[in-house]
N, C-alpha and C positions, 0 to 999 in steps of 0.2 A: 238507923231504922226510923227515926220519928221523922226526919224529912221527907223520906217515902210515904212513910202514915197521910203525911199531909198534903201531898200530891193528888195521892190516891183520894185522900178525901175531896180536894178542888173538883177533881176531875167527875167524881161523884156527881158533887153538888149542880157543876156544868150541865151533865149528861140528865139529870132531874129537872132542871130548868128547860132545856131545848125539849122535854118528852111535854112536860107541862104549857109550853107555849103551842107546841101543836095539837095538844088536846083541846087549850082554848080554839085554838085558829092563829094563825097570820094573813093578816093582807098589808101589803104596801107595795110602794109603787121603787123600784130599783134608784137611788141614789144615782143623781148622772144623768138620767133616763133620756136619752135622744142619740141623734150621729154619733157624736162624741165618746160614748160608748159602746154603740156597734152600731155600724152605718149601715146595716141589711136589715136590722129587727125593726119592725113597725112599731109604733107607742105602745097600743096592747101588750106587744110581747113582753114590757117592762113592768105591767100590773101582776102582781106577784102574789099568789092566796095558798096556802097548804094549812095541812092539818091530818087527823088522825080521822078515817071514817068509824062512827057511831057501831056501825053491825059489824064490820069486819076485824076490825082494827087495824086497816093497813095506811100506813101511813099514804098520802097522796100529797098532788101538788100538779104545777103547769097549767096549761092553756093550749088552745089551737095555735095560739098566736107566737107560744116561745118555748124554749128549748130543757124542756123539766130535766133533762139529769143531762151528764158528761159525754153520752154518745149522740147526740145531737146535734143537728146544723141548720143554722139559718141561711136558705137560699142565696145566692147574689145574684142571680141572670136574669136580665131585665128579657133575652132573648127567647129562654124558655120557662118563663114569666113565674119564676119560684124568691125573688126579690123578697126577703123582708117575711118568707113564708117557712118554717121548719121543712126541712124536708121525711123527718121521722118524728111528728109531735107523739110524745109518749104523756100527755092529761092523764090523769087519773093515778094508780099504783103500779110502778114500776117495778116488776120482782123482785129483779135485786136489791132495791132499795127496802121491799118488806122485809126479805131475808136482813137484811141488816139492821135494822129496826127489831126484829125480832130477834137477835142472836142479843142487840143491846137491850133488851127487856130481859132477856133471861139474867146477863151476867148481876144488870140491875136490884133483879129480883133477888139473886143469890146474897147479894151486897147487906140491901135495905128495905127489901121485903117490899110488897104493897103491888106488884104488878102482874100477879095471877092472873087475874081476869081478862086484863085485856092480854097476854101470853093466849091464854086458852080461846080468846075471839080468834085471833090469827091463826092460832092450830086446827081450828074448827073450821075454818073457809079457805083457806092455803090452798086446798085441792083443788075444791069445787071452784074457786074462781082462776087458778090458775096450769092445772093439769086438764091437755086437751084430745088426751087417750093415744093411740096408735094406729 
């Protein structure tokens, strides 16, 4: 059981760091960053900023220029001139990615307390920024 304890607690500590650094902000530039790496993405697409928005609390991230979550893809046709260009850039907060963010703030909160508030930003705008009626 205390090796679990202690898991649990890494995992913790892990999961309170990454919420902490995107509350600060991130920007950097992808390690690699050129051909070598992917030979379609334009330089921009390797300048990399996320963080947690102020009023909403949705976590965000991306650019016009590169591919913010897993269901995205960087052009390659030089012919129907999408080269180097996302063809679904998703900037800004990505739903699922709040939904997940928010389901790890709850379990968070139940843990080690301290993440009410920004819990209740995301519950207060969930809607209105992402439900677009019938």
């Amino acid at each position: 059981k205390q090796w679990y304890q202690r898991r649990v607690r890494a995992v913790l500590e892990c999961v309170q760091e990454v919420i902490a650094r995107h509350l600060a902000g991130i920007h950097f530039t992808e390690e690699g960053a050129g051909p070598a790496l992917d030979e379609h993405l334009k330089y921009e697409g390797f300048l990399i900023q996320a963080g947690i928005h102020a009023e909403t609390g949705f976590v965000f991230g991306g650019s016009q220029h590169n591919c913010g979550t897993w269901m995205d893809k960087v052009g390659s046709s030089d012919m129907a001139g999408n080269r180097g260009i996302p063809a679904t850039p998703r900037d800004g907060s990505a739903v699922e990615l709040v939904g997940l963010s928010y389901l790890t703030l709850k379990w968070l909160n139940k843990q080690v307390g301290g993440y009410t508030e920004l819990i209740s930003r995301i519950e207060a705008n969930f809607e209105r920024c992402f439900w677009t009626g019938s």
